[in-house]
Structure formats: C-alpha cells, structure tokens
N, C-alpha and C positions, 0 to 999 in steps of 0.2 A: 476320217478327219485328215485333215492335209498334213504330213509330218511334222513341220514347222510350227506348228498350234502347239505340238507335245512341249517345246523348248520353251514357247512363250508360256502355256500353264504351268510349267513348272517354277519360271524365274519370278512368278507373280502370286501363285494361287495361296501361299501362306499370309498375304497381306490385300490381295484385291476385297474388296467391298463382299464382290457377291461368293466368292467361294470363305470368307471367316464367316458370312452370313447364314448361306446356307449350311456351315461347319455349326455353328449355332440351333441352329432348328434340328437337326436331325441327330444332333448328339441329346437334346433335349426331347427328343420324342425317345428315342431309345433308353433313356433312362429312366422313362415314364413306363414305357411297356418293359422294363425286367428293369426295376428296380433293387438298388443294392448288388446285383450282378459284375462278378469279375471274372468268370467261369464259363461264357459263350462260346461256341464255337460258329465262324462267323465267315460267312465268303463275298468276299465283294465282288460279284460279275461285272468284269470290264473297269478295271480296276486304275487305271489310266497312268500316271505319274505316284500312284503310292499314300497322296495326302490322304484320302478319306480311310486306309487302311492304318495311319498313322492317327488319326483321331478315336479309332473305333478301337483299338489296343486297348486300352483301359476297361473295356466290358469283356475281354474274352482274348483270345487265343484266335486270329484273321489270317486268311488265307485268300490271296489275290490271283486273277487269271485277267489277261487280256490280249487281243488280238496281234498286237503290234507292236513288233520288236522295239521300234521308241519307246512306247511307252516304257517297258517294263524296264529298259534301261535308264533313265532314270527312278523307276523303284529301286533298283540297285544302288544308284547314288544316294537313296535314301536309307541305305542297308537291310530293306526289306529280304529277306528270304525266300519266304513262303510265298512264290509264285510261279503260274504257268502260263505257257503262253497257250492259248484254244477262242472258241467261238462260244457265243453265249446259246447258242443253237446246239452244241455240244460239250455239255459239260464235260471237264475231264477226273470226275469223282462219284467216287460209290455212290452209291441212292443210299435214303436216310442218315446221312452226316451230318450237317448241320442243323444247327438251331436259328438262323438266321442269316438271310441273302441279301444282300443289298447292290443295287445296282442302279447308277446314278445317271443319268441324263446320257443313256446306252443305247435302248431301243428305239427312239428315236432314229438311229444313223438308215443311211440308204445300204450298207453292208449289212444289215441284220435280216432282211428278206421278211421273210412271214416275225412278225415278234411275237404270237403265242405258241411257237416252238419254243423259244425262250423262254416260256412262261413256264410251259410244263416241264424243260428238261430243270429250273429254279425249284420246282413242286421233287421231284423227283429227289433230287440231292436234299433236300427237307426232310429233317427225322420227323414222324407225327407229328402232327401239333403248333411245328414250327414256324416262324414268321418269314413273310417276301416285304421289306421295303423298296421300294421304289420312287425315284425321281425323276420328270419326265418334263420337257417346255410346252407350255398350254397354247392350246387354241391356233389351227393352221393360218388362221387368217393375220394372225402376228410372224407370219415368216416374211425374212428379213434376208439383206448380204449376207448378217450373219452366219444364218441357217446354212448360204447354199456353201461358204467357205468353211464349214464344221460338218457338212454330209448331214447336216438333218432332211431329211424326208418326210419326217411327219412330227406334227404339235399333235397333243392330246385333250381332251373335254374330258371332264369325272366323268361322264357317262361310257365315252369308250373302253375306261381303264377299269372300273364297275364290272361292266359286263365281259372285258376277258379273263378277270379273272374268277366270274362265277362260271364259265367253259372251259376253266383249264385246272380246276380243282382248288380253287382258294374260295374261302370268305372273306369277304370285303371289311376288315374292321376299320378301316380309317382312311376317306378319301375326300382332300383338300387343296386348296389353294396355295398358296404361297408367294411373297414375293408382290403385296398387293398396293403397300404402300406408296412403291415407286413407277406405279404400272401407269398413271398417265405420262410420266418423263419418257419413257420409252415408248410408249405409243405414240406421241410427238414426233422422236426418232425415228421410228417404221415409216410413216406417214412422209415425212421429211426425203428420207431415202425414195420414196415411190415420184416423189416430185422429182426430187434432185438424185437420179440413179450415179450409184458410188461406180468409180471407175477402178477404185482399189480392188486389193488384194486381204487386208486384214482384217480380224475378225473384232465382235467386240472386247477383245481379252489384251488387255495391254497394259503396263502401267500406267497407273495416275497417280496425281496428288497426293501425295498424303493426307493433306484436308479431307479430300475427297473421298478417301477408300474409308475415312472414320467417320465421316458422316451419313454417307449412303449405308455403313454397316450398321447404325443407331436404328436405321428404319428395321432393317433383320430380325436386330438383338429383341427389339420389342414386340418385334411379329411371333418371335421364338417363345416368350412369356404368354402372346394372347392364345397360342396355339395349345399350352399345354392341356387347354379344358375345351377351346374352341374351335370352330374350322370358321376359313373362309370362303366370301361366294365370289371371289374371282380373285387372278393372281398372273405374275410370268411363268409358275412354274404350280406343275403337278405334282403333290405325292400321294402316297397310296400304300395302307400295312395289310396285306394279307395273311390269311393263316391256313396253311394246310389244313386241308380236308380230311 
C-alpha cells in the first residue's frame, strides 16, 4: 500500500462508514464464537494502523505485527505496545500461541506473494484448536482504482478461501459475504470508473459527511445483527473462521 494511505486510514478509520462497519461485524462474530471471553490471546496479522487491535482488546490480551514501518507508527500514536514489524509469510512467534489470528483485508496485497504460506505460518502460531478470522475484498471482477492504489492483487470467491484453507490445515467454520447491502452503489462506481477512467491518485478512503459515514454505517450495523445466525450470498467483502486442525 502506497505510504500515504497509512496517514489517510488513520485520520479516518475511527468514524469512516466502512471501517465502524466492519469494526461492527467482526467484534460481533467474535463474541459469538468465545462468548463471555476476556482472556484470549490474540494476533492480528498485518495489523496496519492499530484500530482493529484496539477494538479486539476487550476479548483478550492482542499482539500486532506488520510489514511497514508507517503503519506501526502510528500504533505507537495509538500507545499500542505489543507490536513487530515481520511479513505475514513469516511469522515472528513460537508455534502454538495463540488462540486466535485475525487478519484483515492483507492477503490480498501484491507483497504477500503465495498467501497460503500465510495461511499455514497463521496454522502454525495457532495453539490446537484455535481459530483464523479472516477479511478479504470479493470477487476480482470488482477491481477498481482502488485496488491498483492499495496494491490489491487479488479479490476472493468463498470458494477460493474454502478450499485454502482445507490445504493448509483448517476447517472451514464460517465462510460469508459481507458488505451486501451497499454492493449495487459500488458496483455503479466500478462500472463508472471503467467508462470514465480516474486520472487520480486516491483511493476510496477519505473523509466524508458526517451524514454520510452514519448512514452507510446503519446498512453494516444491520448486516452485523443478520450475520449473527446467517450468512450471505454476495457481498464487497469476504470473511472466513477457520479452526486449526
């Protein structure tokens, strides 16, 4: 990701629509899967500016790593600690540590190279039993300016995220959509771009409205409630709980 992304997700991502949004889903699936849990120990792979290490604190004890020295400095602005900087292709922690990985919209990037070495060095640092969350943006045919200014390389189908991780030591517990209610506005957008090709430089991450960021987040918030029992059949974004083998 281009440095400059790091400064803009940080000055944004505690009020943007899609990051309280997806802060919403995934604090409610994990409380779904350990229940009552304040006792986790918990590694966020590619851990970026600090926020999702900063919401995941309440279930556990989190410990962050990511590639680029940006990032991790603003974690520091966030008085995070507990972080390294390493590759998600090499972890830099004992095998069987954790009780839970989570790594958010990562493996995706054009730096990660193969992403089921990622998968297994995630299996790896997993004490038994343990769980892989994962977040990932759906469907290659949805890449965008976006994409090419944030080094994504590849969207994902449940079918490709399914099947790495039953090759790389996980079972599949939970693999869905996300992000569904606001997928024809953005697919407008893509569509738009392919007509009218952008001459910029930024990505879709920037402030908006205020209106804005509370109303796009209402579509999240209730995506978040239908998720706890349901999955979706399409979406902008991929997740996925596996569980050590």
């Amino acid at each position: 990701m281009e440095p400059t992304e790091y400064k803009t997700m940080y000055q944004v991502e505690d009020r943007h629509w899609w990051y309280v949004g997806m802060q919403k889903i995934t604090t409610t699936q994990i409380a779904a899967l350990y229940p009552g849990r304040t006792d986790l120990h918990i590694l966020d792979a590619g851990c970026g500016t600090g926020a999702v290490m900063d919401y995941l604190a309440p279930f556990g004890c989190v410990t962050g790593f990511d590639f680029m020295a940006e990032a991790l400095h603003f974690c520091q602005a966030r008085d995070l600690s507990r972080l390294a900087r390493a590759s998600v292709t090499h972890v830099p922690f004992a095998s069987d540590t954790f009780d839970l990985v989570t790594s958010f919209d990562v493996l995706c990037h054009r730096s990660i190279g193969d992403y089921h070495d990622a998968l297994r060095e995630f299996g790896r640092v997993l004490r038994p039993g343990g769980r892989l969350f994962l977040r990932l943006p759906a469907y290659n045919w949805l890449r965008g300016h976006h994409d090419q200014v944030v080094h994504t390389v590849r969207r994902f189908a449940a079918a490709d995220i399914q099947q790495a991780l039953a090759v790389t030591g996980f079972t599949a517990v939970r693999v869905s959509y996300a992000n569904a209610l606001l997928f024809p506005l953005v697919l407008g957008k893509r569509m738009a771009e392919r007509i009218f090709p952008s001459q910029g430089t930024a990505s879709d991450v920037h402030p908006n409205p205020p209106w804005q960021d509370k109303l796009f987040a209402r579509f999240l918030f209730a995506e978040a409630g239908w998720l706890k029992q349901h999955n979706l059949p399409f979406g902008l974004t991929l997740m996925a709980v596996g569980q050590k083998i």
